[in-house]
C-alpha positions as CSV (number, residue, x, y, z in Angstrom):
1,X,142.8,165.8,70.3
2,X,143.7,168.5,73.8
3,X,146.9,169.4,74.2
4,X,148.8,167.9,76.9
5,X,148.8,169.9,79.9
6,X,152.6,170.2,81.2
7,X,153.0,169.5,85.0
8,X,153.8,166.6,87.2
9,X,151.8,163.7,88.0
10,X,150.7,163.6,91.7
11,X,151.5,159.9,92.4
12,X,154.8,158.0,91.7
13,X,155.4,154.7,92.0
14,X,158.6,153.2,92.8
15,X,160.1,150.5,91.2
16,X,161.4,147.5,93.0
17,X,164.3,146.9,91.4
18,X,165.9,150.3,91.6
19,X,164.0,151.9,94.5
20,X,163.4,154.9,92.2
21,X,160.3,156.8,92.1
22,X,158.8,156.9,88.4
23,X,156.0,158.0,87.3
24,X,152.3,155.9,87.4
25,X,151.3,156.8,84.1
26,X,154.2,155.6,82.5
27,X,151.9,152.7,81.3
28,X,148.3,153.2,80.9
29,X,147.4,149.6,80.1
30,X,146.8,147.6,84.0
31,X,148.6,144.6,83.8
32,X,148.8,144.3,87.9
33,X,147.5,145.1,90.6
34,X,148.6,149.0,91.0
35,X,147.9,152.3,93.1
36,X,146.8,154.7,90.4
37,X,145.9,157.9,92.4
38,X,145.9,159.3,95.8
39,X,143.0,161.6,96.6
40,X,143.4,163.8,99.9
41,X,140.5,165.8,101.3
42,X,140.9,168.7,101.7
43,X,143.4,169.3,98.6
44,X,145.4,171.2,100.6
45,X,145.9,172.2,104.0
46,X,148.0,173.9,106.9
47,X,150.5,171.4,108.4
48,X,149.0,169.4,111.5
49,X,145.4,169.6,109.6
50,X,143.3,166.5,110.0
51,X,143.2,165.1,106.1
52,X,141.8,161.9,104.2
53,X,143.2,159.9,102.1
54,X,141.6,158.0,99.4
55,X,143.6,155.2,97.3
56,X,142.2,154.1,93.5
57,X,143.6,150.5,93.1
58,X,143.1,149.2,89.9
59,X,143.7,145.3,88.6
60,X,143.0,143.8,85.2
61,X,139.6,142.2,86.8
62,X,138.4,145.9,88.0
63,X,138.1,148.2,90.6
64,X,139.7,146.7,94.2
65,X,137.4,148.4,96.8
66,X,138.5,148.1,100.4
67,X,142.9,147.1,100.0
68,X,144.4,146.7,102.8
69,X,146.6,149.5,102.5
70,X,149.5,150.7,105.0
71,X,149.8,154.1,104.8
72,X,152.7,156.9,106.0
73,X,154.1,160.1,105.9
74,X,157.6,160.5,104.6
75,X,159.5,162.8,107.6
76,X,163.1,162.5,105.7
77,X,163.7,165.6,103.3
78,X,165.6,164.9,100.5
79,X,169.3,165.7,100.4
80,X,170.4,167.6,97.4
81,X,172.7,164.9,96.2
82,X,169.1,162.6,95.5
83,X,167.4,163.0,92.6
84,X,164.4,161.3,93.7
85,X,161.1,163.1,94.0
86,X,161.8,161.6,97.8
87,X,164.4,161.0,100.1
88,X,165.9,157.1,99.2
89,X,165.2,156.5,103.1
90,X,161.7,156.9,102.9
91,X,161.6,153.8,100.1
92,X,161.6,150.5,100.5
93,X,163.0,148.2,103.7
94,X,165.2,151.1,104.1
95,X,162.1,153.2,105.4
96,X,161.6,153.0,109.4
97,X,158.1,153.5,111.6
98,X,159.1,154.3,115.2
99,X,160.9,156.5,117.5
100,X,164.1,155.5,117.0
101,X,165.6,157.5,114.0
102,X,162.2,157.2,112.0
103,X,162.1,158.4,108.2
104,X,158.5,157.4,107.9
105,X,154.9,158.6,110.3
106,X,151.9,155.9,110.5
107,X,149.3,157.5,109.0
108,X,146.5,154.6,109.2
109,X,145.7,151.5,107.5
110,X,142.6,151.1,104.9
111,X,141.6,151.6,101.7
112,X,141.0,155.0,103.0
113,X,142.6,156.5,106.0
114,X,142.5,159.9,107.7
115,X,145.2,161.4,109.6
116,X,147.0,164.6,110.5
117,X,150.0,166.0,108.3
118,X,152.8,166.0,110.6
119,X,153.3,169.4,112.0
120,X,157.1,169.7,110.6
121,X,155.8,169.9,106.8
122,X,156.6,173.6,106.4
123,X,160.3,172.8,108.0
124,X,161.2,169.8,106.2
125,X,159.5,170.0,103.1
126,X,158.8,173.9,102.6
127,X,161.0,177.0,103.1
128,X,160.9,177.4,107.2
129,X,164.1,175.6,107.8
130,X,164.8,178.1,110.8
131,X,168.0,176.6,112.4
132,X,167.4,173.6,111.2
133,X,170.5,173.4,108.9
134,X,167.9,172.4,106.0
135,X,168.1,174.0,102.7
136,X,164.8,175.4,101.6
137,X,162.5,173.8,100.0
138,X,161.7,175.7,96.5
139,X,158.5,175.9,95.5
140,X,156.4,173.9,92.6
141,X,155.7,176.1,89.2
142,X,152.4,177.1,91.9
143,X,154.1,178.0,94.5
144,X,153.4,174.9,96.6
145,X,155.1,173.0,98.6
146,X,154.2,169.5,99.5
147,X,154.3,166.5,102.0
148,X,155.3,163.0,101.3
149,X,152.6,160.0,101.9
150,X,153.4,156.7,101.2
151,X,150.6,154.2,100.0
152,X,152.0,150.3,100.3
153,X,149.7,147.4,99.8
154,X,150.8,143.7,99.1
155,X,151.3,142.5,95.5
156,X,151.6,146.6,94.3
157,X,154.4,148.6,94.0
158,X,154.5,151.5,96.6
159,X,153.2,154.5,95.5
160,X,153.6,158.3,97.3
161,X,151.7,160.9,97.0
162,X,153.0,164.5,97.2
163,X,150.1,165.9,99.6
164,X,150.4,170.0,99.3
165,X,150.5,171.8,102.3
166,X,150.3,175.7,102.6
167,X,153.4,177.5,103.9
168,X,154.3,180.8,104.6
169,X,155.8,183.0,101.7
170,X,159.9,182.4,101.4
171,X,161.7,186.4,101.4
172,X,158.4,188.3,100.8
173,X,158.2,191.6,102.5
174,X,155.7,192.2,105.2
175,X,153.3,194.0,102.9
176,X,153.0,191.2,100.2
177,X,153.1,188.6,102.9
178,X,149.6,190.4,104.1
179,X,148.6,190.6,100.5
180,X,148.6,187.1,99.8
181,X,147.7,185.8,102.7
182,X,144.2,187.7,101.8
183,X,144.1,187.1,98.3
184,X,145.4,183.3,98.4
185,X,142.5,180.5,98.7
186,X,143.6,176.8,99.7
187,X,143.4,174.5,96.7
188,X,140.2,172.3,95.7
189,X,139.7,168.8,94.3
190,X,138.4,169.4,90.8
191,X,135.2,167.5,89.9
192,X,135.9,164.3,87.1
193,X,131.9,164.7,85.0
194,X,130.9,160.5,84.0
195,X,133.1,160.4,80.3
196,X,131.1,159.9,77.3
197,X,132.2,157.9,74.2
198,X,131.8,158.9,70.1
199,X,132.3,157.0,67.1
200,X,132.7,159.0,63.7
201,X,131.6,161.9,65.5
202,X,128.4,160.5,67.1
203,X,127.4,159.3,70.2
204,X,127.9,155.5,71.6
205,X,127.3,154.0,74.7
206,X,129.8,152.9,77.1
207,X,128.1,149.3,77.1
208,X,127.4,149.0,73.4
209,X,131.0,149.8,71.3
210,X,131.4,148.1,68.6
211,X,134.2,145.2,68.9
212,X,137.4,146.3,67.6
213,X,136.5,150.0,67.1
214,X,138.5,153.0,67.4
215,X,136.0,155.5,69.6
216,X,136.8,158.9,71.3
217,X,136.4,159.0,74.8
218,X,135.8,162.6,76.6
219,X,136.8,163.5,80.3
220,X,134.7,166.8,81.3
221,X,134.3,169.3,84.5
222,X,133.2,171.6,85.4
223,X,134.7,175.3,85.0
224,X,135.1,176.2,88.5
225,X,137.2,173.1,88.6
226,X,140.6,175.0,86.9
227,X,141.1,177.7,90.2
228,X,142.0,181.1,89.5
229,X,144.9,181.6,92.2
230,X,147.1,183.8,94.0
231,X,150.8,183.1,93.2
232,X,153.8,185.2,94.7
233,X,156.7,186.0,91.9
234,X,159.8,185.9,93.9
235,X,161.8,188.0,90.7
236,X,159.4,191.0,91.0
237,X,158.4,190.4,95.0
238,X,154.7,190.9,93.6
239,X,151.5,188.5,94.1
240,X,149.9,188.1,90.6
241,X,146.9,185.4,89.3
242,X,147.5,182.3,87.9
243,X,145.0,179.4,86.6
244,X,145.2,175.8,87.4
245,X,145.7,173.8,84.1
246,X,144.3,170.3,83.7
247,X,145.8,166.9,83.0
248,X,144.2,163.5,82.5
249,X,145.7,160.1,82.6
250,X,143.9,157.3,80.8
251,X,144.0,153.9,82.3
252,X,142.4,150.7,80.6
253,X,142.4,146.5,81.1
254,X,142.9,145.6,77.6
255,X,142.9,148.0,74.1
256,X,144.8,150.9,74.4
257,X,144.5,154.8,74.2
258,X,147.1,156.9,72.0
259,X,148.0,158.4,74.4
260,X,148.5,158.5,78.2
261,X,147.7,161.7,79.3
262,X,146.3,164.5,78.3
263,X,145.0,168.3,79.1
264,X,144.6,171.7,79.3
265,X,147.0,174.0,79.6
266,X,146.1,177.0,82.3
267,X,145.2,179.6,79.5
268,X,143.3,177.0,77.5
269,X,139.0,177.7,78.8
270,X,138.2,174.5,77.6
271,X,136.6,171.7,80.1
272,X,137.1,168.5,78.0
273,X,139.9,166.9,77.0
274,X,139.7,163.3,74.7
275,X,141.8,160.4,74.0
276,X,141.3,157.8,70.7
277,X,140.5,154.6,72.3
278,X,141.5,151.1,70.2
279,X,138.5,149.0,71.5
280,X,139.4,145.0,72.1
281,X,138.4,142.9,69.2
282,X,136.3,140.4,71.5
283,X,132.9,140.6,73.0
284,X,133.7,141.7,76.6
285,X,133.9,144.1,79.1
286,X,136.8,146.4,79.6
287,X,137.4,148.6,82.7
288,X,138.6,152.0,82.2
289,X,140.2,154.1,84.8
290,X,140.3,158.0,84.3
291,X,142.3,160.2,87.2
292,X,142.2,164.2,86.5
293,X,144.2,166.1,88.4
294,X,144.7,170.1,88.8
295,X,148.1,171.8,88.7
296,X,147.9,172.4,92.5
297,X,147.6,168.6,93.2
298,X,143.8,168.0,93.4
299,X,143.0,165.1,92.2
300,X,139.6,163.0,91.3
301,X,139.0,159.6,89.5
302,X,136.6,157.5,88.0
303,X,136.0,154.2,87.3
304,X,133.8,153.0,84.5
305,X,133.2,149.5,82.0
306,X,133.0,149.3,78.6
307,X,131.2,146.6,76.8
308,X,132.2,145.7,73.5
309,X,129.6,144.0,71.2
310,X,129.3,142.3,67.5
């Protein structure tokens, strides 16, 4: 079994009752209709940059294509006294769309929707707070900084997306400002490769497993997918390399992985990573949901069914 890569999860999902963002792959079996992952295309952009966003809904009957999604850009930072991954006014009925005192931005309606990051991103979410009276923003274990979307659709809980979004260096000198600026290359989705499935160490098909069998299912891609980057090390004012590292999340409609999510850590080559899948005990078909996401906050997803036979 890979190790699980250690970084945050790209989407989080609030919970109704509390208004508290948590994260989606807190429970990987889909008993309701939920937002699993939020693509955006490009993975990563200046502020003001035209970008698309791409919701995978899942439900225990499958794959929803075409939701009727409502989708907006959080414009409220959060105050230090939150300890949401977003501001509380962006959440819930609280949240307002207009001109008067608004805390959220339309950003389009569809199961898809493309739209440009608002053009504050750096200021409210990143480390230009000029005269603002904002405390800056501190950047992720990757330097990044990142813009709020949220993703609402009927009978779902909310989910938001933290959309990264390139800003300039916090306290660098002019000179390593210039040196990162030519070294540093704007983040890339990785690529999810169709999963394949073993039992006892050989091959099965995805539409022939055994009912009531415990099989292995592999997530792959390719090795361009984990980046090399430029990152700036704010203790030694020097721009070094880093790797992306890899994480997984398993989703499924009825059985049950051992385990949620996992990975590969940055200084781990590998390009698979597995999880032990409990197959149902009826003839049926099962739908299997597999987002993989890059430390940077790419993200792709998959969808696939498997049929279990006697």
């Amino acid at each position: 079994m890979s190790a699980r890569a250690r970084f945050g999860v790209v989407v989080l999902v609030v919970a109704a009752a509390h208004c508290v963002p948590t994260l989606s792959g807190s429970d990987s079996l889909i008993t309701a209709t939920r937002i699993l992952a939020i693509k955006a295309e490009p993975a990563e952009a200046v502020p003001a940059s035209k970008v698309t966003f791409t919701a995978l809904v899942a439900t225990p009957a499958g794959t929803v294509n075409g939701a009727p999604i409502a989708w907006d850009f959080c414009t409220a930072p959060k105050p230090i006294t939150e300890d949401n991954s977003v501001s509380n006014a962006c959440l819930g009925s609280g949240a307002v769309v207009g001109d008067a005192g608004p805390t959220l931005a339309a950003a389009g309606a569809g199961p898809s929707t493309a739209a440009r990051t608002p053009g504050m991103g750096c200021t409210l979410f990143g480390p230009d707070t000029g005269s603002t009276g904002f405390r800056p923003r501190d950047p992720d274990s990757t330097g990044g900084f990142y813009q709020p979307l949220r993703a609402e659709l009927s009978g779902a809980p909310d989910a938001f997306a933290l959309v990264r979004i390139k800003c300039d260096l916090p306290n660098a000198s002019a000179d390593v400002a210039a040196a990162f600026i030519k070294a540093y290359k704007l983040n890339q989705n990785p690529t999810l490769q169709p999963i394949t499935a073993k039992m006892n160490g050989a091959a099965v098909a995805l539409g022939a497993i055994p009912a009531g069998a415990r099989v292995t299912l592999e997530a792959s891609w390719p090795a361009a997918s984990a980046e090399k980057f430029a990152y700036y090390d704010q203790a030694s004012q020097t721009v070094t390399t880093q790797r992306e590292a890899m994480q997984v999340a398993w989703y499924s409609s009825d059985g049950s992985f051992d385990t949620e999510s996992t990975g590969r850590a940055s200084n781990d080559m590998a390009t698979t990573s597995d999880d032990d899948f409990q197959a149902p005990a009826a003839t049926q078909t099962t739908h299997v949901w597999i987002v993989l996401r890059d430390s940077r906050g790419g993200v792709d997803f998959g969808s696939y069914d498997l049929v279990t036979v006697r």
